[in-house]
C-alpha positions as a printed Julia matrix, in Angstrom:
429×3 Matrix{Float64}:
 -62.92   -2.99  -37.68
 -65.64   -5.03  -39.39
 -68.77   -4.89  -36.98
 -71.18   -7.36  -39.37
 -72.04   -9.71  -41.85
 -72.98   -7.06  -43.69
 -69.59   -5.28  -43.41
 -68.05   -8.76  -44.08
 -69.67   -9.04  -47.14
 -68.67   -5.15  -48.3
 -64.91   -5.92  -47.45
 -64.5    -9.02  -49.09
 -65.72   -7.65  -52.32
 -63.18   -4.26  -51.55
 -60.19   -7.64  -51.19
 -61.32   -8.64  -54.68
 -60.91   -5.27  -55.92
 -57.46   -4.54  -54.44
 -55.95   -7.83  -55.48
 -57.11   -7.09  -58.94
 -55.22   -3.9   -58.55
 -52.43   -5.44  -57.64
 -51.86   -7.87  -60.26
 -52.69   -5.21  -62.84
 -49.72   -2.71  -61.29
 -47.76   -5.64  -61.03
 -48.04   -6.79  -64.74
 -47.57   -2.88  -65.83
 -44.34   -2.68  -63.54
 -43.13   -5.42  -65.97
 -43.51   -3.68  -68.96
 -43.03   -0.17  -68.06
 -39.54    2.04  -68.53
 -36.54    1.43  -65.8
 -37.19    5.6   -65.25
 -41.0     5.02  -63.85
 -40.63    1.37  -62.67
 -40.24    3.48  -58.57
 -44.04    5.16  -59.29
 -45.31    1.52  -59.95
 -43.9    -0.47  -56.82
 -44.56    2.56  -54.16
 -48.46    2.23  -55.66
 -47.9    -1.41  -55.7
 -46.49   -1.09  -52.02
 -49.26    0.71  -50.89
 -51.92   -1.94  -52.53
 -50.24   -4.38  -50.81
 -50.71   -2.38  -47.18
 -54.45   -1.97  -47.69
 -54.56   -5.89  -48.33
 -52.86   -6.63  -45.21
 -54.65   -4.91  -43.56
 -58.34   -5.75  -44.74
 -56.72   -9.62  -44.82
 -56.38   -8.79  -41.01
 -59.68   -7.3   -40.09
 -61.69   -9.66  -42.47
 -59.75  -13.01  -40.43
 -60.14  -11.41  -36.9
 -63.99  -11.58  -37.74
 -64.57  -15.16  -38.77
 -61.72  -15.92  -35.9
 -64.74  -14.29  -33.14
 -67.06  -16.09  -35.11
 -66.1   -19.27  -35.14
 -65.29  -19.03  -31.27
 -61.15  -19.86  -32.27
 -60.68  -16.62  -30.22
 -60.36  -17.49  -26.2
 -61.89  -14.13  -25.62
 -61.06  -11.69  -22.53
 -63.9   -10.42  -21.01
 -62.11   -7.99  -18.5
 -60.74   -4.59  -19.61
 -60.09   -1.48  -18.56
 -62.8     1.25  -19.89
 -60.7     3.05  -22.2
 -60.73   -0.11  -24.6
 -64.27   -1.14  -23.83
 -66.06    0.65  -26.82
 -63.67   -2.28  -29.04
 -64.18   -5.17  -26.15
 -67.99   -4.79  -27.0
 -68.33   -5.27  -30.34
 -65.89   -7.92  -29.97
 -67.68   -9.51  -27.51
 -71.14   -9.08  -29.48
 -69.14  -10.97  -32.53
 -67.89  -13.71  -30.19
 -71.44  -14.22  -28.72
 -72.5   -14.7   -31.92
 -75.07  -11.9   -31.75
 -75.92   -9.72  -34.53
 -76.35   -6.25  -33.82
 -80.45   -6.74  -34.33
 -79.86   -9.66  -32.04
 -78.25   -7.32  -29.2
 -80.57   -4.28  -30.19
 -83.51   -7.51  -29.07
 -82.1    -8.14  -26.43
 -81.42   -4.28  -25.05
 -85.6    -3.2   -26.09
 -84.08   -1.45  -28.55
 -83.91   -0.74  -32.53
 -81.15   -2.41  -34.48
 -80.2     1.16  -35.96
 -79.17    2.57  -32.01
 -76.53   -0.53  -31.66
 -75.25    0.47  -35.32
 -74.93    4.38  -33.72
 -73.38    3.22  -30.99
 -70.97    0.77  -32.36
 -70.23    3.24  -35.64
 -69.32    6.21  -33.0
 -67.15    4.0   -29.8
 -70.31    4.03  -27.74
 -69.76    7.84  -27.53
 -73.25    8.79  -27.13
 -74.21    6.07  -24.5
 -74.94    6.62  -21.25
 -73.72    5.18  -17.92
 -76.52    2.98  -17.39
 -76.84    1.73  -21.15
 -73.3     0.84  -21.23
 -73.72   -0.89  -18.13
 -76.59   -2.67  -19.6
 -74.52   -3.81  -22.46
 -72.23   -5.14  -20.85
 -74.56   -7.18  -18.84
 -75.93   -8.55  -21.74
 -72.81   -9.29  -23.35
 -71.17  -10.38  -20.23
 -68.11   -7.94  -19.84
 -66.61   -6.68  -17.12
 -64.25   -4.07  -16.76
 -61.1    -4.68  -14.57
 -60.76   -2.39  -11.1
 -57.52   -0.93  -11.55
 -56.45    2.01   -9.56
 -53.59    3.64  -10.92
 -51.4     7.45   -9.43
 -50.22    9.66  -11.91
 -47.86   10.57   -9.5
 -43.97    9.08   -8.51
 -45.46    6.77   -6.42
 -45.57    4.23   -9.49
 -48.49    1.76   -7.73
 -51.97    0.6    -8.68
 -54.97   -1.19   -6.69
 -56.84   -3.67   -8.02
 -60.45   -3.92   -6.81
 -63.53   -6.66   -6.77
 -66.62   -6.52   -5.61
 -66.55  -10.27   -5.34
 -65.59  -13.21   -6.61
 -68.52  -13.29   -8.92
 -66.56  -10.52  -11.06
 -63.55  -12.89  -11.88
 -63.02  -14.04  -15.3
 -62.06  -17.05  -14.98
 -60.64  -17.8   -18.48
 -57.66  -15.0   -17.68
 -56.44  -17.5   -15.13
 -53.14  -18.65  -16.62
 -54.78  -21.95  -15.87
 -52.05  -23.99  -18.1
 -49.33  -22.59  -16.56
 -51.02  -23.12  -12.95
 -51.31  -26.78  -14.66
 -48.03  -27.48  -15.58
 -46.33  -26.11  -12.66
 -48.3   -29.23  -10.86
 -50.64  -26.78   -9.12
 -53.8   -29.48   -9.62
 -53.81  -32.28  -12.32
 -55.8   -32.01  -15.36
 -57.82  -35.17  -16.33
 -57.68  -36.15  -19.54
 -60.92  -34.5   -20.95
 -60.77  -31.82  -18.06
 -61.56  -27.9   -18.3
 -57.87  -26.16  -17.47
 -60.09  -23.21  -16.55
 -62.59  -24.69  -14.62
 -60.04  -26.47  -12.51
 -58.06  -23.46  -12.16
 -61.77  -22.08  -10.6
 -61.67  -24.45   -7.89
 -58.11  -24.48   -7.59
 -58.55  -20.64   -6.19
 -61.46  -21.41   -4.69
 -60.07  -24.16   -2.22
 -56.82  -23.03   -1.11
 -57.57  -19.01   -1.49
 -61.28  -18.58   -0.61
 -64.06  -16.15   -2.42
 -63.04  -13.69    0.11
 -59.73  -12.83   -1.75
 -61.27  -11.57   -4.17
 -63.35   -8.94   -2.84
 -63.13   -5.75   -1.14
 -61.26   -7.41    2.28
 -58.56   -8.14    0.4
 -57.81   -5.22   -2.13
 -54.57   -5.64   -4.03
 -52.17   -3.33   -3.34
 -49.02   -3.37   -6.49
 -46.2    -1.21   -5.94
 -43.94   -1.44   -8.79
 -43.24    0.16  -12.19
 -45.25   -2.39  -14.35
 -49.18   -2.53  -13.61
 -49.3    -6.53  -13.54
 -51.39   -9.25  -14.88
 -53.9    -9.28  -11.93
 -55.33  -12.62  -12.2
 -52.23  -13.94  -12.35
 -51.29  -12.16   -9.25
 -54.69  -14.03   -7.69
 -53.09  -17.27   -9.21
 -50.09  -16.84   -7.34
 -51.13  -15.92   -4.34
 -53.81  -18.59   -3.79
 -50.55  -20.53   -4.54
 -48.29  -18.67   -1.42
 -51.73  -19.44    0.7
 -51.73  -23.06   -0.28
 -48.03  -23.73    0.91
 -48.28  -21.65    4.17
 -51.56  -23.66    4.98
 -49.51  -26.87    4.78
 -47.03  -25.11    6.55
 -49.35  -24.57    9.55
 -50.74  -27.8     9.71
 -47.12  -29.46    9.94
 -45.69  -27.18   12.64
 -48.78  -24.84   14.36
 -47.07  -22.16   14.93
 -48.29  -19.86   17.66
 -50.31  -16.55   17.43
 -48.96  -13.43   15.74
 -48.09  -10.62   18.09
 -46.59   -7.07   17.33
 -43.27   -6.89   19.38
 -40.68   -6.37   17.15
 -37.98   -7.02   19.26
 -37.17  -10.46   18.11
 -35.89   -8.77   14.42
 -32.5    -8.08   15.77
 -32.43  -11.89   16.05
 -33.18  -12.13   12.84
 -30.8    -9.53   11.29
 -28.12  -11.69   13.15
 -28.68  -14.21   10.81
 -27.54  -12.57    8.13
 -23.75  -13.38    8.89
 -25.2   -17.69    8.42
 -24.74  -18.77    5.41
 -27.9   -20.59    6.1
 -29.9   -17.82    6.71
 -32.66  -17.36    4.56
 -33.34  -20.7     5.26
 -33.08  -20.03    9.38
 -34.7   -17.16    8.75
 -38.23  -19.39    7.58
 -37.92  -20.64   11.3
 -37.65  -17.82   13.04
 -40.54  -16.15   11.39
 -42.49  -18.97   12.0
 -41.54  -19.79   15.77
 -43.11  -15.8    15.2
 -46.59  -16.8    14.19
 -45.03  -15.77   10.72
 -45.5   -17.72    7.41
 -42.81  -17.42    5.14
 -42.97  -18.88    1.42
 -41.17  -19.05   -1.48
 -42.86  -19.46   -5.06
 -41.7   -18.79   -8.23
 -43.76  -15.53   -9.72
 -45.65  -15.77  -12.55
 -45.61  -14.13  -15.95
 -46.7   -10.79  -15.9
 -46.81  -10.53  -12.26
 -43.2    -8.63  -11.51
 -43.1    -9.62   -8.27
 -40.17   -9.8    -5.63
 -42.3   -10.09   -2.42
 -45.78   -9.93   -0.87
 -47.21   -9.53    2.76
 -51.0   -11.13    3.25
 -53.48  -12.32    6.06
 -54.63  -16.01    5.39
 -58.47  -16.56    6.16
 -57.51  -17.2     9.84
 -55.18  -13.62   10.17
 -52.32  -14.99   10.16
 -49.71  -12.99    8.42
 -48.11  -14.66    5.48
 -45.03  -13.35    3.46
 -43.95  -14.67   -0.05
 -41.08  -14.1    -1.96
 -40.42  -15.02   -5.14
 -36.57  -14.98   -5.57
 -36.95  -13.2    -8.56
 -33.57  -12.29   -8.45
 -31.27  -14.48   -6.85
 -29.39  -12.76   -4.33
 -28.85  -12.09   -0.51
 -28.95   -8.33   -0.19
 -32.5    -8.79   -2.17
 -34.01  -11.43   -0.24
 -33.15   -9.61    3.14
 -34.15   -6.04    1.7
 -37.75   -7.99    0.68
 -38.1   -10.06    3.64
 -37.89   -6.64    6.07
 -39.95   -4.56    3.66
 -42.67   -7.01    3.58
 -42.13   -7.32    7.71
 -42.66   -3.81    7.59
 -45.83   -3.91    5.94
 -47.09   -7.0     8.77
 -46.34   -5.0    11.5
 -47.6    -1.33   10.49
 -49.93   -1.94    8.33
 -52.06   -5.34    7.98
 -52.11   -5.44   12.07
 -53.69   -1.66   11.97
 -56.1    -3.26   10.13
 -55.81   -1.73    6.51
 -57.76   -3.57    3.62
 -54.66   -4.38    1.57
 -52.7    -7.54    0.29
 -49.63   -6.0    -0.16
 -47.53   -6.99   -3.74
 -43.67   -5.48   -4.05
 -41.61   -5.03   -6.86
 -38.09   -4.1    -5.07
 -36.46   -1.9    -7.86
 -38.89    0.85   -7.3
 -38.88    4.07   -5.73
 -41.48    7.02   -5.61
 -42.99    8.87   -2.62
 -45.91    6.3    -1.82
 -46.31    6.56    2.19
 -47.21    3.14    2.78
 -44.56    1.88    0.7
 -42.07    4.33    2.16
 -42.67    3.04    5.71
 -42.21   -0.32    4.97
 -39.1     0.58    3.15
 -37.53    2.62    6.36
 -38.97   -0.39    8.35
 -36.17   -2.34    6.26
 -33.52    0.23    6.6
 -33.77    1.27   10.13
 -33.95   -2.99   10.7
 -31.11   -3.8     8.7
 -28.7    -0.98    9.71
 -30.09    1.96   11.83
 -29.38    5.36   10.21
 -27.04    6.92   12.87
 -24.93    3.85   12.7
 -25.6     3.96    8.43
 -24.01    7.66    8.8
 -20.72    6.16   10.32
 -19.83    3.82    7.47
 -17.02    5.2     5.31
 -17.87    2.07    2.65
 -20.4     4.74    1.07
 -17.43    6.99    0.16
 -14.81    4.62   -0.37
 -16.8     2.34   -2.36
 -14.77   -0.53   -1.87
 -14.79   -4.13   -1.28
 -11.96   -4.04    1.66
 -14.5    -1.22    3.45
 -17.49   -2.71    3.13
 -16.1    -5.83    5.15
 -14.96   -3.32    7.54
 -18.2    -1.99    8.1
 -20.36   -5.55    7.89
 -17.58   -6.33   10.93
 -18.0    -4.02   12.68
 -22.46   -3.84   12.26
 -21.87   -7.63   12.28
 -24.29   -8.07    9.23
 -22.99   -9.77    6.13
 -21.39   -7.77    3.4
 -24.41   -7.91    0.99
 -26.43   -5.97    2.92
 -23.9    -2.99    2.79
 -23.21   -3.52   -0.58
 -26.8    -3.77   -1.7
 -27.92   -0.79   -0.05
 -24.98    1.16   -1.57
 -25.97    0.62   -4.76
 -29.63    1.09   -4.56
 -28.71    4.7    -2.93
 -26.17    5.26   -5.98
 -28.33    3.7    -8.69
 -25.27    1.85   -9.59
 -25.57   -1.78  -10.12
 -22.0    -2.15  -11.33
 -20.44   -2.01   -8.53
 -19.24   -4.22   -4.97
 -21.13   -7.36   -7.57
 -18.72   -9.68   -5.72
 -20.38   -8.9    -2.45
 -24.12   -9.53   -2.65
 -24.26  -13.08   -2.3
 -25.61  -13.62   -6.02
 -26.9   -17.52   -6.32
 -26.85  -18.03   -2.61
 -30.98  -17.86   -1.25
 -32.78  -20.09   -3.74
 -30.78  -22.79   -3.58
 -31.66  -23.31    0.47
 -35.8   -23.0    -0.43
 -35.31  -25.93   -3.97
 -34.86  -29.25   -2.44
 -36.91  -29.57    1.2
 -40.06  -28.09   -0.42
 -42.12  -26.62    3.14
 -39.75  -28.47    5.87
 -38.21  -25.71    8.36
 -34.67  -26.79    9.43
């Protein structure tokens, strides 16, 4: 990496050298015997190599420079020692200018930088990064099976606002963008208004389960998106206060056998004091569902429909249930964000999954099914007849339990749930 003008300088004279090489092997490959011509193009290979690469380095420098580069200022620490020279390049800073800025000599910024920062302490590197105005991303990660991550703000003050995937936000008609507007700044007030500071601060950790850490300011994008449409959602219908009896979700498993159900299933929840939403995830997100308080604690579910089909949107739907009713009512600190294809021995997670189960089909009655041996479609109606639950449900959880997503395909109501949430937007049938 090329850390000043200095360097600059040094490596474009090295280019000058190396294409000079080049051209000379080049010419002598020409002329020299068929026998030896190999010897010449694997040196003339490996010329080439060192030009790419110094081509690279040399046009990543005048790209920070020249402020081309939209550059992230929120990393995890293991990259920082790179982020901060980067950022000192972007900022258009010099070393001497940073080593001004610090109280300190120019030569201490050129140990630093020449050794990854490997000699700094805690406080200087914090001081840096003040100066240079980095900040390094909370992320929480388990080595273990549990295959989850929490992502952590002391306020909204930490955001970076220019990881927003503000165009995207833009084009999915999320707020208009005047003419001569900043994407980023609207984006900014975008979260602001329908999310609030407070979702981005220690209230209102984010909780990931899934087996890809996500892009977490587009997870903030998204859900400030979910809290949008369930705060239009309350204003249309005011739905009455949340309470913890779960003795209505039998009614709701019911509705499993209607081929309207998801969509029946929206009204339920909400004659519940429960918001349910649908939204699209964003990139990097890997989302299937989420569970949330809004600002007033009401508890708000989203879904994304990732995948379109009935055995996941009723696996979800419980799952995130699960999560309203044992853990944001206890009070826990957590916006909860599912990926459904995931297992691994998180407890949370595992609750709200046997919250799911135990809803959808208890496990004595689970135990009496003979679909799970027989494994075919004639059984599986059986059983949904005789649990009087629709056939996906049976199928779906067969195949999750066998890690075989080959089989009973016919029966889990592919292309059937988004297709009720596309055309009536937030209106509750």
């Amino acid at each position: 990496m090329i850390y000043s003008d200095k360097q600059y300088a040094i490596s474009e004279g090295e280019l000058t050298k190396l294409r000079k090489a080049l051209a000379a092997t080049q010419s002598h490959n020409a002329n020299t015997a068929a026998e030896n011509s190999w010897l010449r193009e694997a040196q003339a290979d490996a010329i080439k190599s060192q030009i790419a690469t110094l081509e690279a380095e040399l046009s990543h420098y005048e790209l920070l420079k020249s402020g081309e580069i939209t550059f992230a200022k929120a990393h995890s620490l293991e990259n920082l020692p790179s982020v901060l020279v980067q950022a000192r390049i972007a900022a258009g800073m010099s070393q001497t200018d940073l080593a001004k800025m610090l109280g300190m000599k120019p030569q201490q910024i050129q140990r630093y930088e020449a050794s990854d920062y490997s000699g700094a302490s805690l406080d200087r590197l914090v001081d840096v990064c003040e100066a240079l105005n980095v900040h390094t991303t909370g992320l929480f990660e388990s080595e273990h099976e549990s295959k989850g991550a929490v992502f952590s703000w002391s306020g909204v003050d930490e955001l970076v606002w220019k990881q927003f995937p503000a165009r995207e936000m833009a084009k999915r008609g999320w707020f208009d963008v005047p003419r001569r507007g900043d994407v980023y700044q609207l984006a900014r007030d975008y979260f602001m208004r329908t999310a609030g500071p407070q979702f981005a601060s220690a209230y209102h950790r984010k909780k990931m389960h899934g087996s890809s850490v996500p892009n977490e300011y587009a997870l903030l994008a998204w859900q400030a998106r979910i809290l949008e449409r369930a705060r239009y959602i309350v204003e249309a219908y005011d739905p009455p206060e949340f309470v913890a009896d779960d003795r209505w979700i039998a009614d709701l498993v019911a509705l499993t056998r209607r081929r309207d159900g998801p969509k029946r299933a929206q009204a339920l929840l909400l004659s519940k004091g429960v918001i349910l939403v649908t939204e699209k995830h964003l990139s990097g997100t890997f989302l299937d569902g989420a569970a949330m308080l809004d600002r007033d604690g009401r508890p708000v579910i989203g879904l994304t429909l990732r995948f379109d089909r009935l055995d996941n949107f009723w696996f979800v739907l419980l799952h995130e249930l699960g999560h309203v009713f044992l853990h944001l009512v206890d009070g826990l600190r957590y916006d909860f964000f599912d990926e459904e294809e995931t297992s691994g021995d998180d407890k949370v997670e595992r609750e709200a999954d046997v919250f799911a189960l135990d809803s959808l089909i208890s496990e004595a009655k689970w135990d009496e099914c003979l679909s799970r041996f027989a494994l075919s479609e004639e059984a599986v109606q059986i059983d949904a007849k005789n649990l009087d639950i629709d056939t996906s449900i049976i199928a779906g959880r067969i195949r999750k339990e066998r890690g075989d997503y080959t089989i009973l395909t016919s029966l889990i109501g592919q292309g059937q749930v988004a297709s009720q949430f596309e055309d009536d937007g937030d209106e509750l049938v």
